[in-house]
Structure formats: structure tokens, C-alpha cells
C-alpha positions as CSV (number, residue, x, y, z in Angstrom):
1,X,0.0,0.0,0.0
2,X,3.1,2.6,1.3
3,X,4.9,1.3,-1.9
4,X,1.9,2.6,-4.5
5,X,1.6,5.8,-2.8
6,X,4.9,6.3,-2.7
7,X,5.1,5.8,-6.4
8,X,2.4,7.7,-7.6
9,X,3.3,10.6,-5.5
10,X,7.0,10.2,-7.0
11,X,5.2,11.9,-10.2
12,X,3.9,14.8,-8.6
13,X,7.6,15.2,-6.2
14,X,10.0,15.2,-9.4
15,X,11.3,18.3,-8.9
16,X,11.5,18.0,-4.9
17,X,12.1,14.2,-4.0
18,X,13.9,10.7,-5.4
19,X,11.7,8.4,-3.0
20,X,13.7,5.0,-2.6
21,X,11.8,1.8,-1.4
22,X,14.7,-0.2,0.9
23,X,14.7,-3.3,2.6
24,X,15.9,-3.2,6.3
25,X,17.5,-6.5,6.3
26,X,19.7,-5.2,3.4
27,X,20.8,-2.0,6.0
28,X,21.7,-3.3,9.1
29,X,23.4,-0.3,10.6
30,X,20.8,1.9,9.9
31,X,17.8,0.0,11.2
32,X,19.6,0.1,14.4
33,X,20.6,3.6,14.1
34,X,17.6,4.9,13.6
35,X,15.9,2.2,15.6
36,X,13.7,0.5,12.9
37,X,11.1,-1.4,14.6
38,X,7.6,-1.3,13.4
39,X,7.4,-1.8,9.1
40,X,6.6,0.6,7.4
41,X,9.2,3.5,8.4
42,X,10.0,6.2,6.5
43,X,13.0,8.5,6.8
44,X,13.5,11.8,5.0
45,X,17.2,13.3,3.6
46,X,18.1,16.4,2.6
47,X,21.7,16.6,1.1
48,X,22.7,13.3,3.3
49,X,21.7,15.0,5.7
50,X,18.6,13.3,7.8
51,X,15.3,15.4,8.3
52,X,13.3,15.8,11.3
53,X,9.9,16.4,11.6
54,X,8.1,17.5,14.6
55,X,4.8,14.5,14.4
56,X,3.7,15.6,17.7
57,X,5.2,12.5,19.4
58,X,8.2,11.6,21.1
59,X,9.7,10.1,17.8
60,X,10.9,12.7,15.2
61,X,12.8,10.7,13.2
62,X,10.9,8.5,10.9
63,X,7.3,8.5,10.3
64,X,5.7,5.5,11.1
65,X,2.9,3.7,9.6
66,X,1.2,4.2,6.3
67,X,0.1,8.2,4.7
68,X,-3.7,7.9,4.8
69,X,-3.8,10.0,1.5
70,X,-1.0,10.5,-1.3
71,X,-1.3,14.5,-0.5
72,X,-0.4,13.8,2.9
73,X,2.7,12.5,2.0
74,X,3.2,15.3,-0.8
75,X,2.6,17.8,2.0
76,X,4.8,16.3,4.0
77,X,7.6,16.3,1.4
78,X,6.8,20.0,0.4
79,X,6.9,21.1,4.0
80,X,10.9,19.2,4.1
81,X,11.8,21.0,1.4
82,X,11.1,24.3,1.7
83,X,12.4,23.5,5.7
84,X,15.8,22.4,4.2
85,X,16.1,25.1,1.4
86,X,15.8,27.7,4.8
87,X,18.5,25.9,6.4
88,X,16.3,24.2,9.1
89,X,17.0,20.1,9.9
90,X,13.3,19.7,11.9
91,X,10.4,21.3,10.8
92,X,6.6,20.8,11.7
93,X,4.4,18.1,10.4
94,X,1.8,20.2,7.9
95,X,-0.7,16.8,8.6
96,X,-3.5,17.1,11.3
97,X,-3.1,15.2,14.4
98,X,-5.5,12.9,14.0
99,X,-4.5,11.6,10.5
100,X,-0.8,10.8,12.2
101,X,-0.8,7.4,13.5
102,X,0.0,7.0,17.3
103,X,3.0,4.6,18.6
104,X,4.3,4.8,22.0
105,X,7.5,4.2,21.9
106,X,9.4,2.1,24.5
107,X,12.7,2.0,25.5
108,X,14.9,-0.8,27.6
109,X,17.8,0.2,29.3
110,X,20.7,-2.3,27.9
């Protein structure tokens, strides 16, 4: 479902976004680096250099779960890059709260 969104959206992001489908068993290091957990996750880049955006949870990292709509995702991806262009590395999440999905996150002490 991510995967067609993603793809038809792709159309629409040309000028913005390259959207890249990965498998996490194929990138060890950065499914623990960015603490993979839950399928799907998606990460954003600017320039290498990894986006934040503020979902209104304690995760800003990745954006978990599926976009409910291909404009969510769009908005989302506008919102990074006009972020980045300004020199910011987090920025807001245009989406309304309710169409985010909600995780809480856990964390064990090793």
C-alpha cells in the first residue's frame, strides 16, 4: 500500500524528492541507528543530511505507519523542502493530528 503511494506521488515530487523503497535487512546499521522497529518506516534526507519532523510525538525521526492520503505524503515532502532550502534540519508536520498514526514508543535500558 506505502509502496503505491509512494510511487504515484513520485510523479507529482520530481522536482523536490527521489523516493527510494529499501529493505531493512539489506541495511543493518541503519535499522539500528535509527531504531527500525515497526514496518513501514520512513525517513527523510536532505543533502545526506537526515530530516526531522516535529509529528507531535516523542519520535521525530521516521514516520511511522502508512500516509492515509498521497497528498499527505506530498505535504509532507513540500513542508521538508522548503524546511531544508531555509537551512532548518526539523520542521513541523503540515498533517493534522489525527490523520498521524500514534505509537508509543518504548525503550529498555541495555
Amino acid at each position: 500500500m506505502l509502496y503505491l503511494q509512494l510511487e504515484k506521488a513520485s510523479v507529482d515530487l520530481s522536482n523536490m524528492a527521489v523516493i527510494y523503497c529499501v529493505d531493512v535487512d539489506s541495511v543493518p546499521v541503519y535499522t539500528q541507528y535509527f531504531d527500525i522497529t515497526l514496518i513501514p518506516s520512513t525517513l527523510f534526507f536532505f543533502n545526506a543530511q537526515h530530516m526531522k519532523v516535529d509529528w507531535g510525538s516523542q519520535d521525530n525521526t521516521k514516520y511511522i505507519g502508512n500516509f492515509k492520503k498521497k497528498q499527505h505524503f506530498i505535504d509532507v515532502i513540500e513542508t521538508i523542502y522548503r524546511g531544508a532550502m531555509k537551512g532548518k534540519f526539523m520542521v513541523t508536520s503540515p498533517l493534522d493530528p489525527r490523520d498521524i498514526y500514534k505509537y508509543d514508543l518504548l525503550y529498555k535500558e541495555i
